[in-house]
Structures are given as structure tokens and as C-alpha cells.
C-alpha positions in Angstrom: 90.8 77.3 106.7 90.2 74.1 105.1 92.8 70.9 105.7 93.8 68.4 103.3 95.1 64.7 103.8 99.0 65.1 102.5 99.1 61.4 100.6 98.5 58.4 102.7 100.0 60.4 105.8 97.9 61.2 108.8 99.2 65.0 108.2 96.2 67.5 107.3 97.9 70.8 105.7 95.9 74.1 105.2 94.6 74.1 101.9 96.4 77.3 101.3 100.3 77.1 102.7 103.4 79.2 103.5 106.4 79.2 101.2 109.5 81.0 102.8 111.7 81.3 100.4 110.4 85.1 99.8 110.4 85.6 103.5 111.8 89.6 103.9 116.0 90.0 104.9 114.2 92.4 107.8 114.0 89.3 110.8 111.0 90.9 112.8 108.8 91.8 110.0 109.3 87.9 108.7 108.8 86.9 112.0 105.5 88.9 112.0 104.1 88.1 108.5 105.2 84.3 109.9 103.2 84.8 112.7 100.2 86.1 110.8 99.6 83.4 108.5 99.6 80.8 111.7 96.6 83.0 113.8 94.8 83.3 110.0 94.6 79.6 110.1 97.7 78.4 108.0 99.3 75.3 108.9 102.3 74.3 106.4 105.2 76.1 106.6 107.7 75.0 103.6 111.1 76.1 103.8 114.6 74.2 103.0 118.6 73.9 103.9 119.5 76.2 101.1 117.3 79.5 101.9 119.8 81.9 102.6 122.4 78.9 104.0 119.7 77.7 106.5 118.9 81.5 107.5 115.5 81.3 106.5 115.1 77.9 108.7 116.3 79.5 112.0 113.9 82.4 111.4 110.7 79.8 110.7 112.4 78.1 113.8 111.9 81.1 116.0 108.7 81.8 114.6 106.9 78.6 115.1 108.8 78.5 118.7 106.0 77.1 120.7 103.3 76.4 118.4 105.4 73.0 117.7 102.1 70.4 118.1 99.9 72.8 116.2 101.9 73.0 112.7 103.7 70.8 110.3 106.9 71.9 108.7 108.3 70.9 105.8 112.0 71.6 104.8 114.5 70.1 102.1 117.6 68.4 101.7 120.0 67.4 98.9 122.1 70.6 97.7 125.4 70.1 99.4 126.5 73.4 100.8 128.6 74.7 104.0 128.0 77.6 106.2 130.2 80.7 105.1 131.2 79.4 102.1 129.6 80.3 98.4 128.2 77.4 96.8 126.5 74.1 96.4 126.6 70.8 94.8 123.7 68.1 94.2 124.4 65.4 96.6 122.0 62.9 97.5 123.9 60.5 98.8 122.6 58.7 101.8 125.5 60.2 104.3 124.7 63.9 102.9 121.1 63.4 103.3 121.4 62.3 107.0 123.4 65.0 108.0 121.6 67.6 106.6 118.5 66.0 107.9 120.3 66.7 111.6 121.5 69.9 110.5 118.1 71.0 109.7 116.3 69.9 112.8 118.6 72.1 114.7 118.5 75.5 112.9 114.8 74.5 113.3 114.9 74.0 117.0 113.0 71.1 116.7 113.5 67.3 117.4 111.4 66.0 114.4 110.4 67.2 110.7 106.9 66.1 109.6 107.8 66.7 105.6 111.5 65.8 104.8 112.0 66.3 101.2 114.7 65.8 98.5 115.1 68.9 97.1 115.4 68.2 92.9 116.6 64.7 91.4 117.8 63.3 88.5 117.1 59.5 87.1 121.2 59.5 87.1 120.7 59.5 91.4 121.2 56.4 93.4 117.5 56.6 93.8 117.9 53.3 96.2 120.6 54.9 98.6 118.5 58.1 98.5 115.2 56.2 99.5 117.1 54.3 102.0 118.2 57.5 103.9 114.8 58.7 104.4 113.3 55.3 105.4 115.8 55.3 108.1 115.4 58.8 109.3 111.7 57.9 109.4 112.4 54.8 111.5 114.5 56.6 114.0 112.2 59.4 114.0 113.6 62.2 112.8 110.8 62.4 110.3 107.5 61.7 110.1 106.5 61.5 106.3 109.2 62.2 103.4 108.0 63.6 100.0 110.5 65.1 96.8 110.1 68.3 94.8 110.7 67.8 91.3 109.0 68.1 88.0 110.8 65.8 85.9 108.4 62.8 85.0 111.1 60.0 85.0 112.3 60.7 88.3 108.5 60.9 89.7 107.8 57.6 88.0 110.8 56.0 90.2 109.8 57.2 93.2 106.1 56.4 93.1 107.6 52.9 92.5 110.0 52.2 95.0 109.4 54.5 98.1 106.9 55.2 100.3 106.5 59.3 99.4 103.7 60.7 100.1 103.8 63.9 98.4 105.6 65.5 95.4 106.2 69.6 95.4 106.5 71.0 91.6 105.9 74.2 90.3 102.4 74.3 88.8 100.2 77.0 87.4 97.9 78.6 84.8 101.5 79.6 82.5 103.6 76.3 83.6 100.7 73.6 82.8 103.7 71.3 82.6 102.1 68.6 85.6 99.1 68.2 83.9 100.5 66.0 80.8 100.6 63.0 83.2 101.5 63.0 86.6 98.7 65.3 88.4 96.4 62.1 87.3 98.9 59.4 87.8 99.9 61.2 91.2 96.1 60.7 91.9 95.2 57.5 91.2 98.8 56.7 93.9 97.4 58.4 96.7 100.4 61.1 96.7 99.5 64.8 97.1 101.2 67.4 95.3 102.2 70.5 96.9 101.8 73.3 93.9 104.6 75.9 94.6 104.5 79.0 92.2 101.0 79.5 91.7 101.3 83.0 90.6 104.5 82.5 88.4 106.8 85.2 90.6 104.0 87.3 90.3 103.3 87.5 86.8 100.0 86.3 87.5 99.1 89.0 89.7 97.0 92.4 89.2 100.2 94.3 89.1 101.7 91.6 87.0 102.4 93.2 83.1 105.2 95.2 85.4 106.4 92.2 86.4 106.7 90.2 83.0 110.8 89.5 82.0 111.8 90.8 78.1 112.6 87.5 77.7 108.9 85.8 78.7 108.2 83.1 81.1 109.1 79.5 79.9 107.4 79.5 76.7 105.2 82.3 76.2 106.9 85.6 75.2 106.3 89.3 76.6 104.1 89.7 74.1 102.1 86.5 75.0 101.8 87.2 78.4 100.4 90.5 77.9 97.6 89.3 76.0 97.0 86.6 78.1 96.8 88.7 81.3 94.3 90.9 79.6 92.1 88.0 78.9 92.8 86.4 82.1 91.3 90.0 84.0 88.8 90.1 81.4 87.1 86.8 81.3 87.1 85.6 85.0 85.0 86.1 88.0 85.6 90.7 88.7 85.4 89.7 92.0 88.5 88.0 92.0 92.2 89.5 91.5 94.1 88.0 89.1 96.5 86.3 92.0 93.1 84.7 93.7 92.1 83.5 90.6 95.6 81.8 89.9 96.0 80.4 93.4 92.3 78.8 93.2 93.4 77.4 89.8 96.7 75.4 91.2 94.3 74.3 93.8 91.6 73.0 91.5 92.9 69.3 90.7 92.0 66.9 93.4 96.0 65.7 93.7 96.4 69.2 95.1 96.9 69.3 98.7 98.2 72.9 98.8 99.5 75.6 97.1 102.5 77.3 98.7 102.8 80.8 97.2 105.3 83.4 99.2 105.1 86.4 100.7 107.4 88.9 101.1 105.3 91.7 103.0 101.5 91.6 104.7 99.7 92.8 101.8 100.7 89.9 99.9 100.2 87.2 102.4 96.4 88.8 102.7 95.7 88.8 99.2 97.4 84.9 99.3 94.6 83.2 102.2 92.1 85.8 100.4 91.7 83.2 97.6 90.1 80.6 99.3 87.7 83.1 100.6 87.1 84.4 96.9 84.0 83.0 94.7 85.3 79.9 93.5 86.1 78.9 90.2 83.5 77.4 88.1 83.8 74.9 85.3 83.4 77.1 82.9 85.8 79.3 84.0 88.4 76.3 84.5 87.6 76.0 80.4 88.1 78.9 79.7 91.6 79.7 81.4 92.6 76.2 80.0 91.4 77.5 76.4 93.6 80.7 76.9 96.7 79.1 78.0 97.8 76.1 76.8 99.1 72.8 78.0 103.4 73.2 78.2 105.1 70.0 77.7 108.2 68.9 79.8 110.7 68.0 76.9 113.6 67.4 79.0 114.7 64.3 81.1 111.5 62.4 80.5 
């Protein structure tokens, strides 16, 4: 499988990652679909604190037992929460973020994280404190590289000026366009690699996805937009593609992608998921054309 520079890091990620969150309640069948994207050729494994009150982190942690030097995790910190009890709050003070660093690392079973991340963010954060928590974690090597997920524009734009990320994670996809208005470019032209999470939009963009379409739409299409929309989708791209390949392949398409991370709750769907890269790829014209069906969201909120 193809690798891709994350940022200015010396960290090469599979081209086509593995996002946990989905990851089944059953522990050996995760364990086994974990275990089957690493010997198919995948790399990043992105999980964080909060899945299932650091469940999903001990699972990945058994999984990857002894195939330490050959991956590169990636969790997430920032949502305040304690073991047993129901919960969170956003906290990204630099005392929270430290601890749940060292919590991580040990439901993990590892001694270092190469992708720490700050798990949301608001302009309202003491972005400095924040920044100053993973510069120290870095320099007393906890973690490698540090990166945040977010999608809001303001809080990018502060980072890219004061720290030393290397990679931002935001949901990105043919139905949420939303990083294309200005920061896939301006992420770019700052050497920091986005990590596209959702690419098939909780399965909407999938073959079997008008069952999965909510009453009340996806962001801002409705039902009804959806449907026609995954009819033309099917229609007017590549037959030799499912709808999911052809999705995937488009979050991966702008050169500020490093990865897309899309779950997988059983084997089917992690086979169909590292199928896409092996799928015809998408053409320009195709690229126009799914651009032409959807259209361009806009982020209207905490710009």
C-alpha cells in the first residue's frame, strides 16, 4: 500500500488508514479485523481516550502488541472523562492534557504515541497552554508528532500560526465539502496533512447506502437529496467501482490528504475499505462531475 509524508514529520502513513471508533463490542473479532488491516498493509491506526472510556485503546493496544516499530498510532486527548462514570467535559487545559496523554500510553501498552491529537477546539481555548502541553510531551518524549481534529476554520488558522502541528483530522467527503472553502489549500501551501475521517458519511455513501439515509438528511441535503444524488453518483462514475471506493478515492484526491480513516465494523467492510486504492482511479472528469453533483457546504459556524 502506498505511504504518505504526515506534514513535516518523518511519519509515512498508509494512504488508506484504520479508524477504530466502529471497532465491533465482540474483543476477538476486533482483534482480528485489527489484525487484518496490519498484514493487508495498513499502517495508521487512529483511535482516542473517549472510545468506549479508553476500551477501544486497550483493544488496539493488544492488537498491535508486538508490531510496535512497524506502525504508528494516533489517539486523542481533550474530553475530560473518568473511568466508571457517565460523562465528559471539554478540557484542554495543559494539566488535563498531560494526564490523559499518560493515561493513554498505558491502556495502549506503549511508552510513546507517534500522533497525539486534541480532540475538537474552540477559538475560546487557551490555545497557548494547550500548545505548550504538547510541546512538552514531545520534548520528554512521550510523543513524537502532535496534530488536532477539528473543522472549525478559526481554530485551524490559530494553530497553523503558533504550533508546530503537523496534521489536522476533519471530517471530509463528497456530502460534507465543508474543507474545501479554504483550509484543504491553505493546509497545503503549510506543509500539514489532513487526515480525512468520514469518507463515506456513516455509510451513506455506500452501495447499500439509500437504507442508510436519516429522515432528517445529512447536514444539508435532505432524504430526498440524497437519494437523487446516490443514483447519479452510481450512475455516472467508473461501474467498476462501488459507491464506497469511489468516495474513499475522492477524500483522497486533494494533495493535503495524507489518509482517509474510514471504520470498519466487520471484514467485509474493511475489504471493500483497502479495495479502493486497488480500484480504477478517479479521473478528472469524474472529479467534475461528482463536484458538479454535489455542491460545495459552507462552515457557517465559529469562523
Amino acid at each position: 500500500m502506498n505511504k504518505n509524508r504526515l506534514g513535516s514529520s518523518d511519519l509515512y502513513v498508509s494512504e488508506i488508514g484504520f479508524g477504530t471508533m466502529s471497532l465491533p463490542r465482540d474483543e476477538k473479532l476486533a482483534l482480528s479485523i485489527i489484525d487484518e488491516a496490519y498484514e493487508r498493509g495498513i499502517n495508521f491506526f487512529d483511535t482516542a481516550d473517549l472510545y468506549d472510556q479508553g476500551r477501544i485503546e486497550t483493544v488496539l493496544g493488544k492488537a498491535l502488541k508486538g508490531k510496535r516499530d512497524a506502525v504508528i498510532i494516533a489517539t486523542k486527548g481533550g474530553n475530560h472523562w473518568e473511568a466508571g462514570k457517565p460523562g465528559w467535559y471539554w478540557d484542554p487545559s495543559k494539566a488535563y492534557i498531560k494526564k490523559a496523554c499518560k493515561d493513554s500510553l498505558k491502556r495502549l501498552g506503549t511508552d510513546y504515541i507517534d500522533l497525539y491529537q486534541l480532540h475538537g477546539g474552540t477559538i475560546d481555548d487557551p490555545i497557548d497552554e494547550t500548545i505548550e502541553a504538547f510541546e512538552e510531551l514531545k520534548q520528554e518524549g512521550y510523543i513524537r508528532y502532535y496534530g488536532i481534529s477539528s473543522i472549525r476554520p478559526n481554530v485551524i488558522r490559530e494553530y497553523i500560526k503558533r504550533s508546530s502541528i503537523v496534521s489536522v483530522m476533519m471530517q471530509y467527503s463528497i456530502l460534507d465539502r465543508r474543507p474545501e472553502e479554504a483550509m484543504l489549500d491553505l493546509l497545503y501551501e503549510n506543509n500539514i496533512s489532513v487526515i480525512a475521517r468520514g469518507p463515506v458519511a456513516k455509510g451513506i455513501l455506500s452501495d447499500h447506502g439509500l437504507a442508510k439515509i436519516p429522515e432528517a438528511g445529512y447536514l444539508d441535503y435532505s432524504k430526498g437529496d440524497l437519494e437523487i444524488l446516490i443514483r447519479n453518483l452510481k450512475e455516472q462514475t467508473n461501474p467498476e467501482r462501488t459507491l464506497s471506493q469511489t468516495a474513499i478515492l475522492y477524500s483522497l484526491a486533494h494533495p493535503a490528504v495524507a489518509t482517509a480513516i474510514p471504520g470498519a465494523s466487520r471484514m467485509a467492510q474493511l475489504e471493500t475499505n483497502i479495495a479502493a486504492i486497488e480500484a480504477p482511479p478517479l479521473s478528472q472528469e469524474e472529479l467534475k462531475t461528482i463536484k458538479n453533483l454535489s455542491h460545495a457546504n459552507r462552515y457557517e459556524q465559529h469562523r
